[in-house]
C-alpha positions, 0 to 999 in steps of 0.5 A: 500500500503507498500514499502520496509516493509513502510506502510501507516498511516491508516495500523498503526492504525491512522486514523485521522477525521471522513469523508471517504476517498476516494477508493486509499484515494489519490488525484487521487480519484478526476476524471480525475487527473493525478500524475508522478513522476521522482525519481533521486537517482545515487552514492553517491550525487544525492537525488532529482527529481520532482512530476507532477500533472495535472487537467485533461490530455486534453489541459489545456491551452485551457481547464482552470480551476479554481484555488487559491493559499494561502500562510501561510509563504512566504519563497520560491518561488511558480512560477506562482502565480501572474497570478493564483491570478490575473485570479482565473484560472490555465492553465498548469499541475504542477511540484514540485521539488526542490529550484534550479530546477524552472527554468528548471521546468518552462521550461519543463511545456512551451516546455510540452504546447507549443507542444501540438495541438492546441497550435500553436499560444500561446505565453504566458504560465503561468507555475505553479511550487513549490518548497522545498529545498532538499540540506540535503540529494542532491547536489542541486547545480547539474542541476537535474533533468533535464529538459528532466526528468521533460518532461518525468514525464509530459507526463508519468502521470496517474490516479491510486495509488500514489506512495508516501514516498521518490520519485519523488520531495519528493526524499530528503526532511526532515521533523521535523527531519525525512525522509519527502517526497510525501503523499497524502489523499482524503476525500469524503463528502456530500454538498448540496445533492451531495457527492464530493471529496477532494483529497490533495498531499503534498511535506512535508519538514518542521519544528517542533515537530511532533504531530501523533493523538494528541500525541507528537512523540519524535524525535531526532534533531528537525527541526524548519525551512523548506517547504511545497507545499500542492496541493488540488484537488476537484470535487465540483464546487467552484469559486476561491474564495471558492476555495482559502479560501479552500486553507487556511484550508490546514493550519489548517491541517499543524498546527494539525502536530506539524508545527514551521510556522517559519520565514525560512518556506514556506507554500503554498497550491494551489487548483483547481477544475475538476468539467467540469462546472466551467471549463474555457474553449475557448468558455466561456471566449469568452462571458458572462459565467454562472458558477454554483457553490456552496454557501458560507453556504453550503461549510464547509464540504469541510473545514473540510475534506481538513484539515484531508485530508491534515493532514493524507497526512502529515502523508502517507509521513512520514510513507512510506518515507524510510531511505536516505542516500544522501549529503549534500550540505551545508557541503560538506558532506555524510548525512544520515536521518532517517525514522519515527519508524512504531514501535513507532507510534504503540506504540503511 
């Protein structure tokens, strides 16, 4: 897939692992995920928007799923964490977008749920939103994007190829320096005599010195502090234990980058899993529930293609993300980032 002569890590050349991907190497090679996105970029200030992801496009309220949330560096907000650590379920889609635009995020997902049939009676609603802050290149200080926008992105996600690079909640994110933004990857193993998926979606906005195939990419103005929200999904049944220590080897995939892990960083990963039999829904949490799930012994695999699925969606954000030119918010100023050279990376 290439935009504006942008193209994806493994079209220059760099495939990071040995396990195979995935048919749109995306998130979406996970059965039943749905992606969306809202790209808000008008005149001169606005550089922002917001990324859905859902587990499956039923009733997630109904139909739960299991899930878990690490976080490596706290320094951020991830809203509905509490509830996901507490329950090891997820019961609403997921938005990421920028730091100001939680708020309205979480009440795009309520009005998104509450709507829906079947609903009617639901007076609680646990909304599971991340966040990076993109005031480098937006004027985050401006109500975007609204909660109409992110309404329309819920209902608009699909399953499919992924845009990725400067859109939707990637639209002003900056990374080591660079033009951050969306990137995605997806890995297919086999486990106990069944080949499962991982697919990963990031919203990469962080600090460091970049690291490409073990090899260090000079950039100018290196950043140190920044995010990262690091969204996995997975056919394989795990329970939210496997799943959260799922979470963690995300991290394993971040540091392979070239990470600063700074103390102004938030790290954060969340995992779910699709798999229809260690879904939650209605009539298994009304009684004892048997759930089959995979073993501790035979989930390292799993461990393995996360952190190379989570290392080459880094990369896809950073290769198809385009050269923005935004404000920033900080400084009251006209603000430019540049994309990573395609040219050097080849030379790398």
């Amino acid at each position: 897939m290439k935009h504006d002569g942008r193209a994806r890590a493994r079209a220059l050349g760099l495939s990071v692992g040995h396990h195979a991907t995935g048919a749109l190497n995306a998130i979406t090679d996970v059965d039943g995920v749905a992606v969306g996105h809202v790209t808000c970029a008008d005149g001169d200030r606005t550089r922002t928007g917001a990324t859905a992801i859902l587990a499956h496009t039923g009733n997630l309220f109904q139909d739960k799923v299991p899930a878990a949330l690490a976080v490596f560096n706290g320094f951020g907000k991830f809203a509905g964490s509490t509830q996901i650590d507490e329950l090891g379920e997820m019961e609403t889609p997921i938005l990421l977008t920028n730091t100001l635009g939680v708020g309205r995020a979480i009440e795009a997902i309520n009005r998104h749920t509450l709507a829906q049939a079947g609903n009617e009676r639901v007076v609680s609603v646990n909304a599971v939103v991340g966040e990076t802050n993109d005031s480098r290149l937006n004027d985050i200080r401006a109500a975007r994007p609204t909660v109409d926008e992110m309404l329309d992105v819920l209902a608009a996600a699909q399953p499919g190829p992924v845009e990725e690079g400067a859109v939707g909640a990637g639209t002003g994110t900056v990374a080591f320096g660079l033009k951050g933004g969306i990137g995605t990857s997806s890995r297919i193993v086999p486990v106990a005599g069944v080949r499962y998926t991982v697919g990963v979606l990031v919203q990469s906005n962080y600090g460091g010195r970049l690291i490409v195939d073990g090899r260090s990419y000079a950039a100018e103005g290196h950043d140190k502090d920044g995010s990262i929200v690091m969204i996995v999904a997975t056919d394989a049944p795990l329970c939210s234990r496997n799943l959260k220590r799922l979470a963690e080897r995300c991290f394993g995939g971040l540091a392979r980058t070239g990470a600063a892990l700074s103390n102004g960083s938030g790290d954060y990963a969340l995992t779910f899993s699709t798999a229809e039999e260690v879904r939650r829904t209605p009539e298994r949490r009304k009684a004892v529930a048997h759930y089959p799930v995979l073993s501790n012994d035979v989930v390292s695999p799993l461990f393995e293609a996360v952190i190379e699925a989570s290392e080459e969606a880094i990369l896809n954000s950073l290769t198809m993300a385009t050269t923005t030119h935004g404000y920033n918010a900080a400084t009251g100023k006209p603000s430019i980032i540049q994309a990573i050279s395609l040219d050097a990376l080849k030379r790398l």
